[in-house]
SELO-347624 format. One record per residue (C-alpha): residue in three letters; x, y, z. Coordinates in steps of 0.05 Angstrom, whole numbers, plus 5000, padded with zeros to 4 digits. Layout:
N
+------+------+-------+------+
: rest : east : north :   up :
+------+------+-------+------+
:  ALA :    X :     Y :    Z :
...
+------+------+-------+------+
This chain:
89
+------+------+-------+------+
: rest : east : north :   up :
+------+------+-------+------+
:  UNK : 5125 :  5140 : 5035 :
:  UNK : 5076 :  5192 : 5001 :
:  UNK : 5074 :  5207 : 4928 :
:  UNK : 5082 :  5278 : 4916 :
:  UNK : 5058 :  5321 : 4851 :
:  UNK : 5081 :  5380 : 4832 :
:  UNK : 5070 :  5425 : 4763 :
:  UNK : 5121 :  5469 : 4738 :
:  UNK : 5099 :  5540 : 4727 :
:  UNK : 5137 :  5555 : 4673 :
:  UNK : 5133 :  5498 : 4627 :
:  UNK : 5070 :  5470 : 4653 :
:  UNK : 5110 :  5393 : 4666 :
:  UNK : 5069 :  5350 : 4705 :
:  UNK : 5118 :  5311 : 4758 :
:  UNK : 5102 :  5260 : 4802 :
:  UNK : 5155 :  5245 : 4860 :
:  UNK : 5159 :  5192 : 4928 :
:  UNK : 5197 :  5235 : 4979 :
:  UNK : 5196 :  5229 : 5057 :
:  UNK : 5147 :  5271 : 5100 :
:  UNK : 5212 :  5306 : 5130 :
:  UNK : 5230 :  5320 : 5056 :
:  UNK : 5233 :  5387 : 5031 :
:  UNK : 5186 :  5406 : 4973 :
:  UNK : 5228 :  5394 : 4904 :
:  UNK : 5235 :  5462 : 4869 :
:  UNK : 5275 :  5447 : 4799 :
:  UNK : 5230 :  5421 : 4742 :
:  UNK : 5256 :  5362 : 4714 :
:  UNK : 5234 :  5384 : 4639 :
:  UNK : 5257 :  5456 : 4637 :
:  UNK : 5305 :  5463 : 4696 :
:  UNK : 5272 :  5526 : 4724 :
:  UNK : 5259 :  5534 : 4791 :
:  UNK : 5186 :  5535 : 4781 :
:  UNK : 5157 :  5475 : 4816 :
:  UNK : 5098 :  5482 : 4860 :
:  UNK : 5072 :  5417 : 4901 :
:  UNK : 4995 :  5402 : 4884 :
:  UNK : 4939 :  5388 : 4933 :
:  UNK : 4909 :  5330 : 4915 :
:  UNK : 4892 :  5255 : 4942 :
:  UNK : 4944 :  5217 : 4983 :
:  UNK : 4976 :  5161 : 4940 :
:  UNK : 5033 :  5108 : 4976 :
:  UNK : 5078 :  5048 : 4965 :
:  UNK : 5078 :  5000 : 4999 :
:  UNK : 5143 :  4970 : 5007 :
:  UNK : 5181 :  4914 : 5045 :
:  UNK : 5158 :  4866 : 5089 :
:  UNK : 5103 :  4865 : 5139 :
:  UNK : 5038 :  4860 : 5160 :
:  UNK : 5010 :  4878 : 5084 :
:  UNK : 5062 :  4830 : 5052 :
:  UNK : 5041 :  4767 : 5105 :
:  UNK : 4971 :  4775 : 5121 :
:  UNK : 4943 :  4803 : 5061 :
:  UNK : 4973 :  4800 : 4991 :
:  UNK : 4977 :  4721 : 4974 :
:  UNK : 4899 :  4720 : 4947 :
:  UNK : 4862 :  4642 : 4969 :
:  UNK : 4904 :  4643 : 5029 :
:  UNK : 4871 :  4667 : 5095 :
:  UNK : 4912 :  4659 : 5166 :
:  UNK : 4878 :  4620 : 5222 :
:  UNK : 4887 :  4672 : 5286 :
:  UNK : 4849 :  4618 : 5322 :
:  UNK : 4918 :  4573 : 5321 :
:  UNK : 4914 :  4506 : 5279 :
:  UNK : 4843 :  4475 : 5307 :
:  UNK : 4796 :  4514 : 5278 :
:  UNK : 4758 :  4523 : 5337 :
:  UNK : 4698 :  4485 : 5336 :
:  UNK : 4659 :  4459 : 5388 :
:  UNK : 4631 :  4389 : 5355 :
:  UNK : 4665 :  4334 : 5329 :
:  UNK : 4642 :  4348 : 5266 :
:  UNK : 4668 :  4412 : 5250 :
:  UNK : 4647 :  4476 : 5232 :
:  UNK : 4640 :  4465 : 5158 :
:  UNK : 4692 :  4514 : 5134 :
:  UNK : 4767 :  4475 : 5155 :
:  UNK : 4784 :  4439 : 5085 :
:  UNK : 4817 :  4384 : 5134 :
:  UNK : 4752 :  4371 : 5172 :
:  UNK : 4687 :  4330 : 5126 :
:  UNK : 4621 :  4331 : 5154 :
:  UNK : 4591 :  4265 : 5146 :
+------+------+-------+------+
């Protein structure tokens, strides 16, 4: 969901707000009440929220999932160096 700003053009009141794309533009300034809001152009900011590919794959830091399946693919009996549960002796 985006994050949306908007300045009021009567008071000047910054506003920041996380609407829906299908949203319409907020028009009442939260500070003064007037109906003086205009959106602002600037960079695209998000949440992230919930579950999902960002919450299983990449959020836990030192923890990296093995696409490969549990071997860690190596040819040798030795391993390829990098599987903690595999020593090269």
């Amino acid at each position: 969901m985006p994050i949306y700003e908007y300045v009021c053009q009567s008071c000047g009141h910054d506003h920041e707000a996380l609407q829906k794309l299908s949203d319409a533009p907020l028009t009442d300034c939260p500070a003064c009440q007037a109906p003086a809001l205009v959106k602002q152009i600037s960079a695209a900011g998000f949440r992230l929220k919930g579950g999902g590919w960002y919450e299983t794959d990449f959020k836990r830091s030192g923890t990296k999932k093995n696409l490969a399946g549990d071997s860690c693919g190596t040819q040798s009996a030795g391993g390829c160096g990098s599987c903690p549960a595999t020593t090269n002796s």
